[in-house]
C-alpha positions in Angstrom: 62.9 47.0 -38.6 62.2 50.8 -38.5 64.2 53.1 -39.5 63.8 56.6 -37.4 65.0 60.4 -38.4 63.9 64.1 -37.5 61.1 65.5 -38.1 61.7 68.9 -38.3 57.6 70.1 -37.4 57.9 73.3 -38.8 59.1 72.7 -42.2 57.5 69.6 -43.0 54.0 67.6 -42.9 56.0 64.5 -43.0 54.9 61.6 -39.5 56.5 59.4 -38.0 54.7 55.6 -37.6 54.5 54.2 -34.1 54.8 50.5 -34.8 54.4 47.6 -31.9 58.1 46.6 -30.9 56.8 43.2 -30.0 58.9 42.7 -26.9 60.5 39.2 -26.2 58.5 39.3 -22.8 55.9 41.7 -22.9 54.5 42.7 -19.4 51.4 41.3 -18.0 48.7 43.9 -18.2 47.1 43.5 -14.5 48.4 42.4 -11.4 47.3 39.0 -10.1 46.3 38.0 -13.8 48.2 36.0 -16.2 48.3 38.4 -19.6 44.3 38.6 -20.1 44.3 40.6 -22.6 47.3 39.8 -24.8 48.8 36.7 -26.1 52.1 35.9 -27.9 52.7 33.6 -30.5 55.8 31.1 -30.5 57.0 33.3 -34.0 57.0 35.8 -31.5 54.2 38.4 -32.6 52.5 39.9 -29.4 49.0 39.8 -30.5 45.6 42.5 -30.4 43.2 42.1 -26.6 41.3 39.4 -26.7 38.2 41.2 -26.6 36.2 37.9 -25.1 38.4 38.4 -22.2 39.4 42.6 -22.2 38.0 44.2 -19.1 39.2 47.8 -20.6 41.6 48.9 -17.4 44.1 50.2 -19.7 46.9 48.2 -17.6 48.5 47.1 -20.5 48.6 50.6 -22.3 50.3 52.3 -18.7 52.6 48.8 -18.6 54.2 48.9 -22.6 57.1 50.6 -21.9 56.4 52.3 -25.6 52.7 53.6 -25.3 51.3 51.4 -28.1 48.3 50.0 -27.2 45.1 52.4 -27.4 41.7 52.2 -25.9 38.9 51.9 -28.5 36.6 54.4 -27.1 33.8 53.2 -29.3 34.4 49.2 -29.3 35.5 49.1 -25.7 38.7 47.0 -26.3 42.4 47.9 -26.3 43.6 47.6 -30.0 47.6 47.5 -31.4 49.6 46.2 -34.6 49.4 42.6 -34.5 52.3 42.6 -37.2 49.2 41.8 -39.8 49.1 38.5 -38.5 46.5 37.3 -41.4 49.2 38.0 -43.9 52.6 37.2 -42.0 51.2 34.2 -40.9 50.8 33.2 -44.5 54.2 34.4 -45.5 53.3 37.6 -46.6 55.3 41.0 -45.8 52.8 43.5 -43.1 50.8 46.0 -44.8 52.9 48.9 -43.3 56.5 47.3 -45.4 54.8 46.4 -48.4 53.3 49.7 -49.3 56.4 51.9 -47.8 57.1 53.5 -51.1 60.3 54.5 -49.6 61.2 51.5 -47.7 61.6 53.3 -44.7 60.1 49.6 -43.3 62.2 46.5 -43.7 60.3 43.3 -43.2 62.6 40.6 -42.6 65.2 38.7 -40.2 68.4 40.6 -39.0 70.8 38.2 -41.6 67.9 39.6 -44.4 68.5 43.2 -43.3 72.5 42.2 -43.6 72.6 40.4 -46.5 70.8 43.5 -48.4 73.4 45.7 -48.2 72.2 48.3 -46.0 74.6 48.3 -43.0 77.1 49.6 -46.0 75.8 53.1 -45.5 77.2 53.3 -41.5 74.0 51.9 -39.8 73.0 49.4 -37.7 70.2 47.3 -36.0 69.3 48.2 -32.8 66.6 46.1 -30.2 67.9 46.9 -27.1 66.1 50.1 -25.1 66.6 51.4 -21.4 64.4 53.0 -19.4 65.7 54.0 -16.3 66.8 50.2 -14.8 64.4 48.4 -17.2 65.9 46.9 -19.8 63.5 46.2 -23.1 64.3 43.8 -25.5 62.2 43.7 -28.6 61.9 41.1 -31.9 61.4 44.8 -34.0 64.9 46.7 -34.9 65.4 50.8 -35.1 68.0 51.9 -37.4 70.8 53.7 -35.8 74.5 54.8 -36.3 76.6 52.2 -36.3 78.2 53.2 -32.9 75.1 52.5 -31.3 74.6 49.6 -29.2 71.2 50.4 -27.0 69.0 53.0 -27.1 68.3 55.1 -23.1 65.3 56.2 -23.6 65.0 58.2 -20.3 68.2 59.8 -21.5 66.9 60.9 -24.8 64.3 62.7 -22.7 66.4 64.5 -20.5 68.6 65.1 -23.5 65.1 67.2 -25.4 63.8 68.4 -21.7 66.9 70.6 -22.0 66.9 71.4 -25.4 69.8 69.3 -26.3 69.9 66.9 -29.5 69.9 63.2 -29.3 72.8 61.4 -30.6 71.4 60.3 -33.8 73.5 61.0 -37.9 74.2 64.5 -38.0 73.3 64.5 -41.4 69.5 64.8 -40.6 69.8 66.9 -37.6 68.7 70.3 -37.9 70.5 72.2 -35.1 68.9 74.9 -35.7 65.5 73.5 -35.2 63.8 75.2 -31.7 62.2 72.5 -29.1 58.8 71.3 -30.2 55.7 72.2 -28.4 52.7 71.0 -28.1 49.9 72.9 -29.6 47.8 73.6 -26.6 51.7 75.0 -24.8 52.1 77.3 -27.8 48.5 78.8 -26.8 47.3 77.3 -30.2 43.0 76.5 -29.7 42.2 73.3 -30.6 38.9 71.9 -32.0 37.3 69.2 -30.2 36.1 66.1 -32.5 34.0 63.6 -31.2 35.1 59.6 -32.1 32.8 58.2 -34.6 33.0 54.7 -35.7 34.5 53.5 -39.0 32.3 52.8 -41.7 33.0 51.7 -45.2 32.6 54.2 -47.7 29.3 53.5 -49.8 28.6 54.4 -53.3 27.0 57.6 -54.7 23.5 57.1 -55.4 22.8 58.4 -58.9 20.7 61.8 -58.6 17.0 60.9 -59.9 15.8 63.2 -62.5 12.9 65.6 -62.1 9.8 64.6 -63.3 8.8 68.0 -65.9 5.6 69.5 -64.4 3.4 70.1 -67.3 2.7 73.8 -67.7 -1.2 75.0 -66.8 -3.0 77.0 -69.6 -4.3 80.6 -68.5 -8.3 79.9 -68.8 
């Protein structure tokens, strides 16, 4: 479950994480082909490309309704959050949920999320998203006001297209906030950084000492 605010650009260094919604029937990435890439578990976690069989087409980035899988520019594979299937899988909470020092990231079942207390404070669970006539189901929650049934995306959009603010607690909207912009709009230059590859970080090698020079006599 994720829980979702403002983030008021201007005032704050604070992100937003963009999490895989693991939809009940995620969309097969390429025409003609039977999910190549991607594979779902019967606990329901949509897993990473199968990089054995990954042609890197990008389908199934264009097809999530979300954006969440990326190409890996450098490994030539499509890569998302597999829901740390190496821990869950063993019963452990994702890395994302356990280190939330906030717990802006509930790991759990829905009758968890209930029993804890949390719909007390006029919130609710919400897995259902439009966009446009597609209808999205997903096994991962957003937090919304209780009111809220189902989240229309493409409304939403409209909604910011004309500077108007979403229907979300008016206690964390800024009204007074302007439209954000991209940085390339606002005429801001941009620096260009190349991908590298991830390496490990490797210990400092100690500094070797300078071997003294003895000093030559004057003859």
């Amino acid at each position: 479950m994720i829980y979702i605010d403002y983030i008021e650009r201007q005032n704050t260094v604070a992100s937003s994480p963009t999490l895989c919604m693991h939809s009940e029937n995620p969309l097969a990435p390429a025409p003609g082909l039977s999910r190549p890439g991607y594979s779902g578990q019967s606990d329901g976690v949509v897993q990473s490309a199968d990089e054995t069989r990954c042609i890197y087409c990008e389908n199934c980035g264009y097809a999530c309704p979300f954006g969440i899988p990326k190409f890996h520019r450098d490994g030539h594979y499509m890569q998302k959050c597999n829901l740390c299937y190496d821990r869950t899988s063993q019963g452990k909470g994702p890395m994302c949920a356990t280190v939330c020092p906030t717990q802006a990231i509930f790991y759990g079942t829905y009758e968890e999320w209930m029993a804890a207390g949390r719909a007390q404070q006029g919130a609710k669970p919400v897995n259902t998203f439009y966009f446009g006539r597609q209808r999205v189901q997903t096994r991962n929650y957003v937090i919304m006001p209780e009111q809220e049934d189902e989240l229309d995306l493409m409304a939403l959009v409209e909604k910011a297209e004309l500077g108007l603010h979403a229907n979300l607690p008016a206690a964390t909207a800024n009204q007074d906030a302007d439209t954000w912009v991209d940085a390339e709009t606002a005429g801001i230059p941009q620096r260009e950084i190349k991908p590298s590859p991830w390496t490990p970080l490797q210990p400092l090698s100690p500094t070797p000492t300078p071997t003294p020079v003895p000093a030559q006599s004057e003859s």
